[in-house]
C-alpha beads as a LAMMPS data file, in Angstrom:
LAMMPS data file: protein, C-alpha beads

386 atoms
385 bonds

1 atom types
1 bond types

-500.0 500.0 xlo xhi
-500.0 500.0 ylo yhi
-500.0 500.0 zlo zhi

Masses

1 110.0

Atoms # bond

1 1 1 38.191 387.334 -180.398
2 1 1 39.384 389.367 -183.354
3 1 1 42.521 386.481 -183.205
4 1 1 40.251 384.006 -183.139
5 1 1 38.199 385.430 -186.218
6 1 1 41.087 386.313 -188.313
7 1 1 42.402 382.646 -188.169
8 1 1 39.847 381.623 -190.072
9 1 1 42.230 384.017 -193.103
10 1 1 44.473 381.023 -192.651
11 1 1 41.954 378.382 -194.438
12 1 1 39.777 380.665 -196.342
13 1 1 43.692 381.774 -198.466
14 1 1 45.171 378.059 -198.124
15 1 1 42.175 376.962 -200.020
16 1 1 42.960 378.667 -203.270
17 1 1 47.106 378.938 -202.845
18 1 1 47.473 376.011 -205.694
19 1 1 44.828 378.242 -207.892
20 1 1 46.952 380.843 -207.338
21 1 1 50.528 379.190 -207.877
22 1 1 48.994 377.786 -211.275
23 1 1 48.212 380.897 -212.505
24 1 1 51.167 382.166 -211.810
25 1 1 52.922 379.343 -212.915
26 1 1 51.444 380.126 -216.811
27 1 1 52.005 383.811 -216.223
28 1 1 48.596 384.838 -215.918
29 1 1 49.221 388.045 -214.073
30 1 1 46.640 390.114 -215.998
31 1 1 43.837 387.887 -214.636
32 1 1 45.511 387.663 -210.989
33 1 1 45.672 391.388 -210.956
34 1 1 41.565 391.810 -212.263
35 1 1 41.507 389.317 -208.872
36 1 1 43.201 391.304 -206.480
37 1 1 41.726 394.572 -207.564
38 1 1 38.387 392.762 -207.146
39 1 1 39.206 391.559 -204.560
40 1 1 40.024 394.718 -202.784
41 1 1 37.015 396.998 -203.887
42 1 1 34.601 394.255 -202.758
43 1 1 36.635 394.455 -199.280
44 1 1 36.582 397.924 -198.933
45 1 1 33.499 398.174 -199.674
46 1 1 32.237 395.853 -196.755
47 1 1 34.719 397.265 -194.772
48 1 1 33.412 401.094 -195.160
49 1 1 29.603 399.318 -194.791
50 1 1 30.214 397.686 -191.336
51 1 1 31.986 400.637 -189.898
52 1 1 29.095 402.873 -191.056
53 1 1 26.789 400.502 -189.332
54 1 1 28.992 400.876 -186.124
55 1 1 31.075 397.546 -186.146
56 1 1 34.164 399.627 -184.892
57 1 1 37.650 397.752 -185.439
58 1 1 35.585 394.579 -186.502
59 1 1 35.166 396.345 -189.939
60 1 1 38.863 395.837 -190.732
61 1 1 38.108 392.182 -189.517
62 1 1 35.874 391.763 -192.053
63 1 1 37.550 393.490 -195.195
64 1 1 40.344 391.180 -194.549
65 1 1 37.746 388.549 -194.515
66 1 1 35.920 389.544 -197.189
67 1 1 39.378 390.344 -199.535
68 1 1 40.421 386.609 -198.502
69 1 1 37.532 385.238 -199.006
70 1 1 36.880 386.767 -202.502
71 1 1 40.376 386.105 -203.999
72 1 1 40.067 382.253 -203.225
73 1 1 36.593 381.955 -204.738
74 1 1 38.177 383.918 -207.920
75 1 1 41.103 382.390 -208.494
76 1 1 38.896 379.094 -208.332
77 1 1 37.200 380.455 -211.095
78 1 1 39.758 381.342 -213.029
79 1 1 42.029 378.468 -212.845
80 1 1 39.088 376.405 -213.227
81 1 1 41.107 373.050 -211.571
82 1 1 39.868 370.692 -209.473
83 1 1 42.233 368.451 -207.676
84 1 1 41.840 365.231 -208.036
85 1 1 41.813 362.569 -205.141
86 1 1 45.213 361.874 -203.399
87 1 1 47.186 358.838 -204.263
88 1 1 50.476 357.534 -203.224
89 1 1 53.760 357.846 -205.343
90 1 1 52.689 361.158 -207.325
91 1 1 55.938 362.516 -207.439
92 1 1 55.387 365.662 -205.335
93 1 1 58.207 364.592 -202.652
94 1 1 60.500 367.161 -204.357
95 1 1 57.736 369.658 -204.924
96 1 1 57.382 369.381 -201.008
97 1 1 60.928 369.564 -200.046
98 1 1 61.418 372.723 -202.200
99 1 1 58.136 374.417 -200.913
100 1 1 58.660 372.875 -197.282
101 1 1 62.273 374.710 -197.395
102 1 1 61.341 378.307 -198.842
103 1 1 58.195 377.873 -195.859
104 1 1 60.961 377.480 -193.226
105 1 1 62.881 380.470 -195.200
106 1 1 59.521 382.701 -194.806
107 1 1 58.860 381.689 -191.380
108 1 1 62.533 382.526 -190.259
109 1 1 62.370 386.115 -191.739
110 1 1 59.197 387.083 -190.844
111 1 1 60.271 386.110 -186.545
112 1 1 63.228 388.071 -187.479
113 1 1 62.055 391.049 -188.914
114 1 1 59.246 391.062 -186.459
115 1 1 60.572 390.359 -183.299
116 1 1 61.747 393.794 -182.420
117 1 1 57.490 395.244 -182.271
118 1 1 57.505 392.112 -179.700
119 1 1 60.170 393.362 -176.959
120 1 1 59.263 397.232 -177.751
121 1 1 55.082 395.906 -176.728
122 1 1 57.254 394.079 -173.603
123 1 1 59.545 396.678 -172.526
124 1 1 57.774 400.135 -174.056
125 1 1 54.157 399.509 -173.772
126 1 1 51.808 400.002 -176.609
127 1 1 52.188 403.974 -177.364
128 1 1 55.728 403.314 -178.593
129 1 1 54.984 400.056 -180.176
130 1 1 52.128 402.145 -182.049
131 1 1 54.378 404.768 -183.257
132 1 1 57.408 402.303 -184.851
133 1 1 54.418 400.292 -186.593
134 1 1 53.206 402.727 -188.204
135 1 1 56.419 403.792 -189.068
136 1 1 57.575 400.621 -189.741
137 1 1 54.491 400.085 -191.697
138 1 1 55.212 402.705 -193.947
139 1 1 58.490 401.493 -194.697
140 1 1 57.421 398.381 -195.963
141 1 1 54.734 399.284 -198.185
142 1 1 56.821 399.632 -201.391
143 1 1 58.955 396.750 -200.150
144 1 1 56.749 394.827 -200.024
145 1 1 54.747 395.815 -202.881
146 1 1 57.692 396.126 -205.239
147 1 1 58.873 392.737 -204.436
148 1 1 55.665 391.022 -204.507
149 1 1 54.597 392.535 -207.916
150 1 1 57.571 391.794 -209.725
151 1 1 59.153 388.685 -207.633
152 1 1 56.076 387.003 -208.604
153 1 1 56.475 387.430 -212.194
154 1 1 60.789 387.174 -211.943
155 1 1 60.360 383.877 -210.410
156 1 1 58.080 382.391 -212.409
157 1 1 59.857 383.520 -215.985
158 1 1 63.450 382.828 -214.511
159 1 1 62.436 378.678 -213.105
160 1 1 61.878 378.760 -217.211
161 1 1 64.601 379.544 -218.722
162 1 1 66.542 377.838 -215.571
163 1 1 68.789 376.136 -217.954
164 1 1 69.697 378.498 -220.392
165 1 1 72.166 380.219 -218.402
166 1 1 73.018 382.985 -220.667
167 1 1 69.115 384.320 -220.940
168 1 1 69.126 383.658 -217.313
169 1 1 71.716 385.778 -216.339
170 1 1 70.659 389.083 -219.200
171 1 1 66.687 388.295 -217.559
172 1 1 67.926 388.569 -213.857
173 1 1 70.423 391.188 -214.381
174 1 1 68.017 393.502 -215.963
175 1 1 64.865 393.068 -213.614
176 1 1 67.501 393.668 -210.207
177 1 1 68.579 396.630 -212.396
178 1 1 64.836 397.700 -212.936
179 1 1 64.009 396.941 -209.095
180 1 1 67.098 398.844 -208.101
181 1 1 66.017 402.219 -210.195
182 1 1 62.629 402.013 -208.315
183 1 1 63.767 402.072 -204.807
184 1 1 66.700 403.833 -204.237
185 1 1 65.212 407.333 -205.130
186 1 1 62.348 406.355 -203.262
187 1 1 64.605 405.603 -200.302
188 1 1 66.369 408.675 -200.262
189 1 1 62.897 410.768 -200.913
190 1 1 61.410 408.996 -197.716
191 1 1 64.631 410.563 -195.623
192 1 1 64.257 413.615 -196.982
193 1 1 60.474 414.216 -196.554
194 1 1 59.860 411.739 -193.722
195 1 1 58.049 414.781 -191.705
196 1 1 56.074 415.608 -194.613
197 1 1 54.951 412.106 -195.431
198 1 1 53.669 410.998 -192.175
199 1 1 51.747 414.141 -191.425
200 1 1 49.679 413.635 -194.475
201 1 1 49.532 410.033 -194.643
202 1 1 49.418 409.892 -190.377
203 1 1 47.972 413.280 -189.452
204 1 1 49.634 415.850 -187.207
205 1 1 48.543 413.000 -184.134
206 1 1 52.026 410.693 -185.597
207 1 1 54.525 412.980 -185.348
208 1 1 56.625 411.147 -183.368
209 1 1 56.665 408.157 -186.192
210 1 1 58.825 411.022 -188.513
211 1 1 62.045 410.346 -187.010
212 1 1 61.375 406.674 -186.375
213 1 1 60.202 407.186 -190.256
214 1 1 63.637 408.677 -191.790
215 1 1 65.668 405.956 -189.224
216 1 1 64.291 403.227 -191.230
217 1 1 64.476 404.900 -194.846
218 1 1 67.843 402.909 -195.260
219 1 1 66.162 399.724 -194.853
220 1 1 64.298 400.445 -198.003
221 1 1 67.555 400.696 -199.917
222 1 1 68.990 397.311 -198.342
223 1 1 65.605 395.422 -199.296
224 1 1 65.527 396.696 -202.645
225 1 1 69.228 395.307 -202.956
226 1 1 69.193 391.942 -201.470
227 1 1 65.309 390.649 -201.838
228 1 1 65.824 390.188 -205.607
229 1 1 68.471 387.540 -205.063
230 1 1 65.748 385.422 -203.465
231 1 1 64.474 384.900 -206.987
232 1 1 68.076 384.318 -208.309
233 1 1 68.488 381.183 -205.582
234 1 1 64.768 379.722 -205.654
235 1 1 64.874 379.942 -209.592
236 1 1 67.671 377.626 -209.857
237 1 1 67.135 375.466 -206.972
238 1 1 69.857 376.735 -204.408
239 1 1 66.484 377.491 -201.992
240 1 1 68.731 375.543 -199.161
241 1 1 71.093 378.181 -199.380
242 1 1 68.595 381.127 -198.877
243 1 1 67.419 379.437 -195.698
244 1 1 70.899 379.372 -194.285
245 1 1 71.517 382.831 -195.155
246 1 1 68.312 383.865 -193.456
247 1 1 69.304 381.626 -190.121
248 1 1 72.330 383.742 -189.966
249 1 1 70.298 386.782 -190.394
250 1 1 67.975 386.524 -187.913
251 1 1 70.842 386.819 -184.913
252 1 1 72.122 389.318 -186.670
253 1 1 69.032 391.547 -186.717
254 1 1 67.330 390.352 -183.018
255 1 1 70.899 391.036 -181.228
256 1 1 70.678 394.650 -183.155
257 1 1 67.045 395.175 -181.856
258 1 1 68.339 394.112 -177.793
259 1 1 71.229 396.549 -178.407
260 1 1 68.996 399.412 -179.432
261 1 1 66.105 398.542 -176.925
262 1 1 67.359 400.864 -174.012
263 1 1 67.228 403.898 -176.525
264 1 1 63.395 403.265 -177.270
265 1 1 61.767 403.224 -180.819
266 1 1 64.412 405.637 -182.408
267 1 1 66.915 403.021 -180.659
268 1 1 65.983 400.460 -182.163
269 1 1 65.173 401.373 -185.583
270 1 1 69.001 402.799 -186.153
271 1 1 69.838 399.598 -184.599
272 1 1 68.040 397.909 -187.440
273 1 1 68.977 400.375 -190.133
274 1 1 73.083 399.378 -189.525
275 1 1 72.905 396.259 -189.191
276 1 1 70.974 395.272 -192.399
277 1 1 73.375 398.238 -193.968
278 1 1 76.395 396.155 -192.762
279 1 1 75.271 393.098 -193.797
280 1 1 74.225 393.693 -197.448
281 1 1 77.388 393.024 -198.856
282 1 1 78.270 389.637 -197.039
283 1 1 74.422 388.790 -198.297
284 1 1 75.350 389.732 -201.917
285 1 1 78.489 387.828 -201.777
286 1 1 77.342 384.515 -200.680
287 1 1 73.945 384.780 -202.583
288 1 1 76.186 384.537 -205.997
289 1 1 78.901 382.579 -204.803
290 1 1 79.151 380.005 -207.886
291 1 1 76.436 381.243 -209.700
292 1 1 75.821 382.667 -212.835
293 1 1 75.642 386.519 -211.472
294 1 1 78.488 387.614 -209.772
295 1 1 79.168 390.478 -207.246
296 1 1 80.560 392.747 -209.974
297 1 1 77.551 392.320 -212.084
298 1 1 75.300 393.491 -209.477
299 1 1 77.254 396.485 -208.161
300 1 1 77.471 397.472 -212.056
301 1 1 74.011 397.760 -211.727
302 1 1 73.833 399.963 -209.179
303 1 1 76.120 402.355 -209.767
304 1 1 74.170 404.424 -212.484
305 1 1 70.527 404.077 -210.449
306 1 1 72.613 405.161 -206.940
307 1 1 74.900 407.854 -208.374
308 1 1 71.651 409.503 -210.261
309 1 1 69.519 409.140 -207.168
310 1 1 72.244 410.634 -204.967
311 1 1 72.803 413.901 -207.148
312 1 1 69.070 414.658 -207.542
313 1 1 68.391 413.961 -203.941
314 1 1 70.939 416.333 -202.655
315 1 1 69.974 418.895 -205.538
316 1 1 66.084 418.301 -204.405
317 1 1 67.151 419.470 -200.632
318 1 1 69.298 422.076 -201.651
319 1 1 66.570 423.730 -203.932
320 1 1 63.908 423.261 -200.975
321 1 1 65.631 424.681 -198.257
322 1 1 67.176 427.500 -200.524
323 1 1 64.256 428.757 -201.604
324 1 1 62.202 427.865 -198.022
325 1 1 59.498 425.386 -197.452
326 1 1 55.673 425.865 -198.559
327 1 1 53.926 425.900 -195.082
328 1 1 51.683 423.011 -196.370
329 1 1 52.963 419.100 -196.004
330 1 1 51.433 418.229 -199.317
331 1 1 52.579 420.706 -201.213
332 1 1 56.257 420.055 -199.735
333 1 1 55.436 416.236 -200.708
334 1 1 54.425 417.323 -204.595
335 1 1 56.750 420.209 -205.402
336 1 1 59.867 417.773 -204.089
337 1 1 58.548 414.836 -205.817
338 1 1 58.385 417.495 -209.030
339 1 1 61.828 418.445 -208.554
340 1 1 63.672 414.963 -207.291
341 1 1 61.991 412.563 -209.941
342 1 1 62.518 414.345 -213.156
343 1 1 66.624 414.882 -212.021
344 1 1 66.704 411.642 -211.467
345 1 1 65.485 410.441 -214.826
346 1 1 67.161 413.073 -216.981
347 1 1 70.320 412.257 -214.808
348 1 1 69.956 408.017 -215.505
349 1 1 68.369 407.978 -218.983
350 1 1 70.437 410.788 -220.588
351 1 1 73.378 411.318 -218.344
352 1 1 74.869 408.298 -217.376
353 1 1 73.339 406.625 -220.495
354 1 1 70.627 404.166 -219.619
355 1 1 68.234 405.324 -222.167
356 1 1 69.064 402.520 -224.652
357 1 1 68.992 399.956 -221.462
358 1 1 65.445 400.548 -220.562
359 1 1 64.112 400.883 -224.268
360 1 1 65.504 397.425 -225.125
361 1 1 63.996 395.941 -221.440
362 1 1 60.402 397.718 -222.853
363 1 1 61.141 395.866 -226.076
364 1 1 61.501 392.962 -224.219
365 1 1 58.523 393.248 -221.978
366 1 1 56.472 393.479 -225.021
367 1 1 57.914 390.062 -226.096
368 1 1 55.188 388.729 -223.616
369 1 1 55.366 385.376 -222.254
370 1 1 55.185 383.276 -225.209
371 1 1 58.692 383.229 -226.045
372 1 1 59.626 381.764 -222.085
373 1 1 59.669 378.359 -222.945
374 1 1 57.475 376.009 -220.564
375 1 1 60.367 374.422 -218.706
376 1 1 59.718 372.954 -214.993
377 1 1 59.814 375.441 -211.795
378 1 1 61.445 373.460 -209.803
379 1 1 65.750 373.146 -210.712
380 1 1 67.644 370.378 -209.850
381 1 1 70.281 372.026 -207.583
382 1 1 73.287 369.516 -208.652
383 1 1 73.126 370.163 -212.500
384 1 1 72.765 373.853 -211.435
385 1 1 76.163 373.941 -210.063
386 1 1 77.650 371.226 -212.762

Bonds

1 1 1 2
2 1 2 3
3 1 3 4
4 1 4 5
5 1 5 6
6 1 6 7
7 1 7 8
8 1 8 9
9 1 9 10
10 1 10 11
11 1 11 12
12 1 12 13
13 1 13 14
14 1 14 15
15 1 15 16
16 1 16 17
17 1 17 18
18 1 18 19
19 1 19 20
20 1 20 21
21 1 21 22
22 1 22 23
23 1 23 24
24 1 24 25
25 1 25 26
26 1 26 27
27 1 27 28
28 1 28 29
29 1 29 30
30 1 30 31
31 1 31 32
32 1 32 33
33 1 33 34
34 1 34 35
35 1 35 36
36 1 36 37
37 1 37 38
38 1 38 39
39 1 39 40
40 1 40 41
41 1 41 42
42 1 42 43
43 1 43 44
44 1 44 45
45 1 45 46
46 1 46 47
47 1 47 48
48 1 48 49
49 1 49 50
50 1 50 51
51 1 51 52
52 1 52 53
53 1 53 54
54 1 54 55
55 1 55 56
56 1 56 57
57 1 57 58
58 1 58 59
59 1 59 60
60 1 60 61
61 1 61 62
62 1 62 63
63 1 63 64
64 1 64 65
65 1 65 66
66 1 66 67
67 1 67 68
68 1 68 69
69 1 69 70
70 1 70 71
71 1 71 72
72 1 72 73
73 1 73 74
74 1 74 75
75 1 75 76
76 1 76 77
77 1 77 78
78 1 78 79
79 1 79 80
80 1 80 81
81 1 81 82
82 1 82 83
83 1 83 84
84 1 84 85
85 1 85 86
86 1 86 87
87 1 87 88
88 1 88 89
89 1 89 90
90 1 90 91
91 1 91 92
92 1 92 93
93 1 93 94
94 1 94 95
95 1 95 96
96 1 96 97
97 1 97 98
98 1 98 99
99 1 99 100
100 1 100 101
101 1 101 102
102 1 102 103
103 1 103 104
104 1 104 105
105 1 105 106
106 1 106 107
107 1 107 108
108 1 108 109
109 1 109 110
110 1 110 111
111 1 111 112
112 1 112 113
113 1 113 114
114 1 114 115
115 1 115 116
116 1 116 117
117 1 117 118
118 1 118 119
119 1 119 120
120 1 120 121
121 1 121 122
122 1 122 123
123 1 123 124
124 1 124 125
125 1 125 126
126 1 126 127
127 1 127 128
128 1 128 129
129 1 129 130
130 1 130 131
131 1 131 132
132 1 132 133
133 1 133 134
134 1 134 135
135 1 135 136
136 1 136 137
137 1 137 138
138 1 138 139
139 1 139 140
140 1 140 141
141 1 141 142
142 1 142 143
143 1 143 144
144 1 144 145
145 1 145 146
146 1 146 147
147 1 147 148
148 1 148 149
149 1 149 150
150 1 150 151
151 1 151 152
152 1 152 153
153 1 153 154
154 1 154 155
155 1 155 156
156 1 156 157
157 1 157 158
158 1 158 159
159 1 159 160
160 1 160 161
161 1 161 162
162 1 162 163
163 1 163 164
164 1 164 165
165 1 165 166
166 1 166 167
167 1 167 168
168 1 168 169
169 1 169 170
170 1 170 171
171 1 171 172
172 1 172 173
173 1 173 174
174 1 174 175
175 1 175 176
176 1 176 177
177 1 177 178
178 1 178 179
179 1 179 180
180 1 180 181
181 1 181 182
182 1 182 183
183 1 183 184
184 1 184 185
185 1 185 186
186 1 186 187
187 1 187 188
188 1 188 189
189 1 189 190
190 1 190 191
191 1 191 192
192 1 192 193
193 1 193 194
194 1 194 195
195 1 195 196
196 1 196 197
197 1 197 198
198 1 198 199
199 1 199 200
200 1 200 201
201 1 201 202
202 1 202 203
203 1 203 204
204 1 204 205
205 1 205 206
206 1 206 207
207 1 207 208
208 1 208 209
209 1 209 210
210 1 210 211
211 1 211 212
212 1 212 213
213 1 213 214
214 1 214 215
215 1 215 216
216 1 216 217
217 1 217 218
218 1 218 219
219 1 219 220
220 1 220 221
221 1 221 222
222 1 222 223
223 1 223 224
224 1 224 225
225 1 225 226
226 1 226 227
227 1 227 228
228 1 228 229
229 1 229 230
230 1 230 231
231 1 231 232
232 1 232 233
233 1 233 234
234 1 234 235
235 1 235 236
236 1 236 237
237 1 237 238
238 1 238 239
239 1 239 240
240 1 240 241
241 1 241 242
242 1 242 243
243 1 243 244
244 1 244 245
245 1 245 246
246 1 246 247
247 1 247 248
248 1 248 249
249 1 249 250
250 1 250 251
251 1 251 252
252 1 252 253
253 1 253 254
254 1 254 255
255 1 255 256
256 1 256 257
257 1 257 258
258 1 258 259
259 1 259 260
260 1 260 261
261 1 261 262
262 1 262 263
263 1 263 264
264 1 264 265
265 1 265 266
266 1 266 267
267 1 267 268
268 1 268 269
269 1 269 270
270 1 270 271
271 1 271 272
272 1 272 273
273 1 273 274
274 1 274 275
275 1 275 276
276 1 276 277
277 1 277 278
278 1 278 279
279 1 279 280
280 1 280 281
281 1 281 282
282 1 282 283
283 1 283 284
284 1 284 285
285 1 285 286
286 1 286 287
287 1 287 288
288 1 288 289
289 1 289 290
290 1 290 291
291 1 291 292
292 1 292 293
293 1 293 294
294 1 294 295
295 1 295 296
296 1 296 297
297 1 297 298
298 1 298 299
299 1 299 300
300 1 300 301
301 1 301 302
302 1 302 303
303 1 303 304
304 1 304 305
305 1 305 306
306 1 306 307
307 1 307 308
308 1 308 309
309 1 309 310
310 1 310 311
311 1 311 312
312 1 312 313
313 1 313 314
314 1 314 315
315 1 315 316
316 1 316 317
317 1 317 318
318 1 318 319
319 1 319 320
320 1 320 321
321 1 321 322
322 1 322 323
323 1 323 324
324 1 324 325
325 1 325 326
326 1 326 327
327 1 327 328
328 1 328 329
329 1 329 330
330 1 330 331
331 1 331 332
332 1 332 333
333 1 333 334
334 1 334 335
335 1 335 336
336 1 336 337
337 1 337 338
338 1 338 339
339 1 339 340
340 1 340 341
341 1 341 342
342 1 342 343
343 1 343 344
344 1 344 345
345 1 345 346
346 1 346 347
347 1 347 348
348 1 348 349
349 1 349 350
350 1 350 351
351 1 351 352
352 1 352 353
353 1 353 354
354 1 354 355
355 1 355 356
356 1 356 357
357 1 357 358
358 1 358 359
359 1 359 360
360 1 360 361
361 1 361 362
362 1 362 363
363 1 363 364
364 1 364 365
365 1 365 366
366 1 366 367
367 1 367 368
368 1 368 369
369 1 369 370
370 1 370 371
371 1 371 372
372 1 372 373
373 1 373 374
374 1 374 375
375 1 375 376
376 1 376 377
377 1 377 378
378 1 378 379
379 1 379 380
380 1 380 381
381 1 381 382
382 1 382 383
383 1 383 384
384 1 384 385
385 1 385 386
């Protein structure tokens, strides 16, 4: 029954996705993010309500309800559009074609990077199946939230300036630089402190998820590396290619999952961890093969970020276990964060010279959106590669 009452997300979102696109499409992200803080507090809210009241595990049902619900209405609101009647011949075949083909792309990744919580439920039962999502879970949240914060906003400004290849290139090359310096520390802070974060996020109840935890830290590093290019391909039409990449990906990834499967949860999430590692290069190659970003460009743009994450990662662990651990998890958590994330920045701003880098992207940012001229999302893949 909870199923059957979350389907009802699937309507209740489709409803406003075209609100939603359109605001995106003028980048309107200051009102979309007034929306989905709204939309949030008004979901928790009900959420914290119902359980009060004793509606158990149906009070997440309803603050995902409520959040969907809420979001649509606004975004209604805000775009204040009302489609019009349908009519034949409106020109949206190629509008289909390139949404019907990044669908197919999303649908494809998600099996993929899903389908191993489906044979550990089969073959380990629900206790171990608990323990990698939560792991898992934590994992993805600044994957996920990275990439859908600024992917929204990359895609939208790169479709237009699709055809001015030179702004193109400087606008992609310096968000993937500004993505990159965001989660590689992060990364290595996760497989450092994995312990530490899941007893304060989990409780002492999760332990087991730790080790699952630091297993899949890597996968934060490959994500924050190959997602970008996503915006690179859809931006300039080459969307066909991201969907064969991800058909080869998804053997990839399910025959790592059957390999580790024996070994349990820990198995199967260093099963996971290598095989993305080993196939982030081949990804990176044939992502900009005959584009306007090549392979050099990007790995230029990691070095600095990697090399100053590195050093103040393995200073961070030497200083911690040189002068012993606090006994409590959260002050572990601060006192490393303290330590890690100022190295890092003195070492990439001042060290290895990126200071000037990131005040020209600020001066940049502050440009605002007027100065992307309104050109159309959607590329035409053949003058692309002309």
């Amino acid at each position: 029954m909870v199923m059957v009452a979350m389907s009802a997300g699937f309507v209740i979102s489709a409803a406003g996705v075209q609100h939603n696109a359109l605001l995106q499409r003028h980048l309107r992200y200051d009102e979309l993010t007034a929306i989905e803080v709204l939309s949030q507090l008004l979901g928790i809210g009900v959420g914290i309500t119902m359980a009060i009241d004793g509606f158990a595990y149906w009070a997440l049902v309803g603050w995902t309800i409520v959040v969907q619900a809420t979001g649509t209405v606004l975004v209604w609101l805000t775009a204040a559009w009302i489609p019009s009647r349908p009519r034949r011949r409106a020109g949206i075949r190629p509008l289909l074609r390139f949404g019907g083909t990044i669908t197919l792309n999303i649908l494809v990744v998600y099996i993929a990077y899903n389908f191993e919580k489906v044979l550990l439920g089969r073959f380990w039962g629900a206790d171990a199946l608990g323990v990698y999502g939560r792991a898992y879970q934590l994992v993805n949240l600044p994957v996920d939230n990275l990439n859908s914060a600024v992917g929204g906003v990359a895609f939208s400004a790169l479709s237009r300036i699709q055809n001015d290849r030179t702004r193109l290139k400087s606008y992609f090359i310096n968000g993937y630089s500004l993505l990159i310096s965001m989660t590689i520390p992060f990364a290595l802070y996760v497989i450092i402190f994995a312990d530490d974060l899941v007893m304060v996020v989990l409780g002492p109840k999760w332990t087991e998820a730790a080790p699952i935890l630091r297993l899949l830290a890597p996968i934060i590093f490959v994500f924050g590396i190959i997602n970008p290019l996503g915006w690179l391909l859809y931006s300039i039409g080459l969307q066909g290619r991201s969907l064969r990449i991800a058909i080869v990906i998804a053997p990839i990834v399910i025959t790592a999952y059957v390999i580790g499967l024996p070994y349990g949860p820990r198995g199967v999430a260093l099963a996971y961890s290598v095989a993305m590692t080993l196939w982030m290069v081949p990804h990176l190659v044939w992502c900009t093969h005959n584009t306007i970003v090549s392979l050099q460009d990007l790995l230029r743009s990691m070095f600095r970020p990697c090399a100053a994450s590195i050093i103040a990662a393995a200073g961070t662990f030497g200083l911690v276990y040189y002068f012993g651990q606090p006994s409590s998890a959260l002050v572990r958590l601060i006192a490393g964060g303290g330590v890690m994330m100022p190295g890092y920045l003195f070492l990439l701003l001042f060290v290895f010279g990126q200071i000037t880098f990131y005040r020209k992207l600020v001066g940049e940012l502050k440009g605002g959106p007027s100065e992307i001229p309104d050109w159309p999302l959607v590329a035409d893949a053949e003058s692309v590669r002309q």
